[in-house]
C-alpha positions in Angstrom: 19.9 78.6 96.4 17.5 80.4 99.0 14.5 81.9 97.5 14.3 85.5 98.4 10.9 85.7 97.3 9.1 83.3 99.8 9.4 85.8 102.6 6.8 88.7 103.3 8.3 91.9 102.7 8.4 93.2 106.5 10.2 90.1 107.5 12.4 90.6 104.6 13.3 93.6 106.0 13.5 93.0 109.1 15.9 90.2 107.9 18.3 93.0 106.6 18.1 95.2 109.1 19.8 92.9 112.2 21.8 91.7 109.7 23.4 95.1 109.2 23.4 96.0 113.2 24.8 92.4 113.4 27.8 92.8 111.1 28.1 96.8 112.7 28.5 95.3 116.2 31.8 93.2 115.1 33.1 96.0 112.4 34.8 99.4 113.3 33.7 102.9 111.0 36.3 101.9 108.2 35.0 98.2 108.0 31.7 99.4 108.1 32.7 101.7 104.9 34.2 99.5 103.3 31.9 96.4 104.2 29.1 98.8 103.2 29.9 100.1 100.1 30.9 96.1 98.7 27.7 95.3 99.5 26.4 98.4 97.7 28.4 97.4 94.5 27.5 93.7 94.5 23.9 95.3 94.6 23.6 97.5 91.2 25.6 95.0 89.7 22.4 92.6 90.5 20.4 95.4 89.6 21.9 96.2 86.4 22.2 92.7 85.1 18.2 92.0 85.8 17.8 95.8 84.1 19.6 94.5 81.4 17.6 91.1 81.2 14.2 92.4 81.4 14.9 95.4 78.3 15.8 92.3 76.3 13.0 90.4 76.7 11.1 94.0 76.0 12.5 94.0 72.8 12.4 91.0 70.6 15.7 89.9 68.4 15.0 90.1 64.5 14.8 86.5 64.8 11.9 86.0 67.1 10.0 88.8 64.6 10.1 86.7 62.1 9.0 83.4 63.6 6.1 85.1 64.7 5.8 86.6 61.4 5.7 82.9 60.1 3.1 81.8 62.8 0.6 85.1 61.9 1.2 83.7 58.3 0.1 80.2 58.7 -2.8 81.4 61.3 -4.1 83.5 58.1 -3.8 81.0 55.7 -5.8 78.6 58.3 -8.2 80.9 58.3 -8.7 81.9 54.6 -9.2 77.8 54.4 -11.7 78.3 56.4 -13.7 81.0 55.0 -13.6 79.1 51.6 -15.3 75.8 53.2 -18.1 78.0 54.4 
């Protein structure tokens, strides 16, 4: 797939913008409604999904609490090792 992020954000825009006049110059109003407002829906679904993707990985599972849990507990007991050799 094309990545999106490799172009500079004026040329990106620049990208969508003749793409719209493009697609306008072939489409009548009710085309361009309905054309429009697809595109618009395919868009917050995007938008949504990534929403929805980056409040997970905001918010760790009860799972991933308690294998860090585990880690902090072996880091400790590492270190009281440590502090008894010195």
């Amino acid at each position: 797939m094309f990545n999106f992020e490799k172009i500079p954000p004026n040329q990106f825009t620049l990208l969508a913008s003749l793409l719209g006049i493009l697609l306008n110059i072939r489409m009548d109003a009710n085309q361009q409604n309905s054309f429009g407002n697809f595109l618009v829906s395919v868009g917050q679904t995007m938008l949504t999904s990534a929403a929805q993707s980056e409040d997970q990985k905001a918010h760790p599972t009860k799972n991933s609490m308690l294998e860090q849990i585990d880690d902090m507990s072996t880091q400790l007991e590492k270190l009281k090792k440590q502090l008894k050799n010195l």
